[in-house]
Steps between C-alpha positions, in 0.01 A plus 500: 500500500800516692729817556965399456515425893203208446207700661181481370390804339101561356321641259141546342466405151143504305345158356726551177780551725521876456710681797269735690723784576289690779456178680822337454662841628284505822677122575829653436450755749410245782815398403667819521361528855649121623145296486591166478411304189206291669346860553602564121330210393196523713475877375536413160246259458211732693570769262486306202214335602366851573627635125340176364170647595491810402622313158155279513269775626662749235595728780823779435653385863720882426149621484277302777251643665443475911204307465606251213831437806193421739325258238860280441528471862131357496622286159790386711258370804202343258767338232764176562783502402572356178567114546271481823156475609551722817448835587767719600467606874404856518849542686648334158325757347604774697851408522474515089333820510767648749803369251272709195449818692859488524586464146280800437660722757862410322265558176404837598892582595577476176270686333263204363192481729297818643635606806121632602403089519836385680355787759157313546720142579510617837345744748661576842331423823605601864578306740408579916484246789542181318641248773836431447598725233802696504361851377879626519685784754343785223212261373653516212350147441132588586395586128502179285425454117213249498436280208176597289446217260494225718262159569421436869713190641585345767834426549611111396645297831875447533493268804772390683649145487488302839840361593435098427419614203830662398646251612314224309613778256833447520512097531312498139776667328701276342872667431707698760440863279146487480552374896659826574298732292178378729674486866698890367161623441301379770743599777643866366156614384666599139289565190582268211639788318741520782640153523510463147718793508743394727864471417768270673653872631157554650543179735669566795484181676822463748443600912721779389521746166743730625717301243219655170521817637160446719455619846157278523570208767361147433411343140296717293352617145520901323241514300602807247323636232679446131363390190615080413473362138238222632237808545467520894545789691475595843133703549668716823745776363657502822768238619443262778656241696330172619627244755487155386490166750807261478284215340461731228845502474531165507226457190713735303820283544250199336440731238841625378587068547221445199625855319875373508383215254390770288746662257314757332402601849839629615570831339166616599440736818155471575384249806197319289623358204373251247693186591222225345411620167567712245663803517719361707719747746192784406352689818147317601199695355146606591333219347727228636463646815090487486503154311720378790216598712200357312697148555545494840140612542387183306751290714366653872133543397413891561615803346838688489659781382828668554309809657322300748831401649603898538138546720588178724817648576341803585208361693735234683773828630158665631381223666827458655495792635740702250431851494298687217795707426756198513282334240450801256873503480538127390213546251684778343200781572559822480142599661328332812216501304573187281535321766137449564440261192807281664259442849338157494407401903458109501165379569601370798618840587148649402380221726673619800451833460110422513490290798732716691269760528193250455603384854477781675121561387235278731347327205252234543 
């Protein structure tokens, strides 16, 4: 359902289309505390799916036990999904379980689940000498709360994209938005949340601003956190500015050419609009944004995703010699230590790195 501004808005309903109060009230708290609705949504289906079971195996979820939370992570590992023949991942599953142990700890806030088995969720564990962690001036960061109910995993691969392939990226769209969206995400580094996001104020794109208010020289993008009716939100709650090439510039002067034919497109603020199909003039969502990808991945051959495009920025500015800092700042992370996901050297730069040193040895 949909809330007066247009936004989607969840809730979890039983088989006979029942409201569940406990659970619909943990959604409405996410929303309380500015989650976007893709989080919403992704939330609400792991804890209905998670209520569903305790409905099958005649469990009280108010009531569960420790080791009955142990045996639906197990169910969640050993069981597909309905509709498929494959397993979930045991980081599916422990991504699910995370999203329940949640809902329990709002549970237990309330007054509905034991506060004795919210307790056993987590355990702390200190933290000395691990290499590049930042243990803080007091070490007030040493002691961490470790999950307990959790499958071992490795973590799934988000490579990087190399650049012939953005650009064979980019000359398989077909339209001057969808253009933009792909060349705006590969060379700022934002998440799709972000560009979604953006709003024509947010585009700053003359060799001067002075004129907006904007001390920043050269054309660039703020990318501010604020909640839009087409769902996307920006993930960083702190405001950032991005520099932005002139051929962007020029893409986005194609775009607003395309938009112009577009009536129902004109009152609205936001950058990425629906300009081909209906709701015309409404701010591009999610799911256009990820079905836009699945087609150009069947057009160039290999797999994309918007993310993918956020690590090639980040691997490309490191490669060229950017430093760490400089690129936490255009990501939007608060801690260095998110950064290390975003490090992807090139096999050719593995390569060298190898026979630099392999040179130096006298092997026959």
């Amino acid at each position: 359902m949909s809330d007066a501004g247009g936004a989607a808005r969840y809730v979890i309903a039983s088989d006979s289309y029942l409201l569940h109060r406990e659970g619909s009230a943990y959604l409405a708290s996410l929303r309380a505390q500015g989650r976007s609705a893709n989080t919403e949504r992704t939330y609400a289906g792991r804890v209905a799916l998670f209520l569903s079971y305790c409905s099958s195996t005649g469990i009280d979820w108010r009531a569960i036990e420790f080791i009955e939370l142990g045996q639906f992570l197990h169910w969640l590992a050993a069981t597909p999904p309905r509709g498929s023949a494959r397993l979930r991942s045991a980081h599916t599953a422990n991504h699910i379980m995370t999203t329940v142990c949640e809902f329990l700890r709002f549970g237990a806030a309330q007054g509905w689940v034991s506060v004795e088995l919210v307790e056993r969720l987590a355990t702390p564990r200190h933290i000395r000498y691990l290499p590049g962690y930042d243990q803080g001036e007091n070490a007030q960061f040493s002691v961490v709360q470790v999950k307990t109910l959790r499958l071992p995993a490795t973590l799934p691969e988000t490579r990087s994209l190399m650049l012939e392939q953005v650009e064979q990226l980019i000359e398989a769209t077909t339209n001057a938005r969808d253009r933009l969206l792909v060349a705006l995400l590969a060379v700022s580094g934002m998440r799709i949340g972000e560009a979604l996001g953006l709003r024509r104020e947010d585009l700053h794109l003359l060799t001067s601003s002075t004129g907006l208010g904007c001390s920043i020289g050269g054309p660039h993008v703020h990318v501010r956190r604020r909640m839009n009716e087409n769902g996307a939100i920006a993930k960083a709650r702190c405001p950032r500015s991005i520099p932005i090439p002139a051929e962007l510039v020029g893409l986005y002067a194609d775009y607003q050419h395309e938009r112009d034919d577009v009536a129902a497109a004109a009152d609205s603020d936001m950058v990425f609009v629906n300009i081909y199909r209906p709701p015309l003039g409404a701010g591009m969502r999610y799911g256009n944004a990820y079905a836009l990808f699945g087609r150009l991945s069947s057009r160039v051959g290999f797999t994309a995703h918007p993310h993918m495009l956020r690590h090639t920025a980040a691997t490309e500015w490191m490669q060229n010699g950017a430093a760490r800092d400089t690129v936490q700042r255009l990501l939007g992370h608060v801690s260095a230590m998110s950064m290390e996901r975003y490090l992807h050297p090139t096999d050719a730069t593995k390569r060298r790195a190898v026979e630099l040193v392999a040179a130096k040895w006298a092997i026959r």
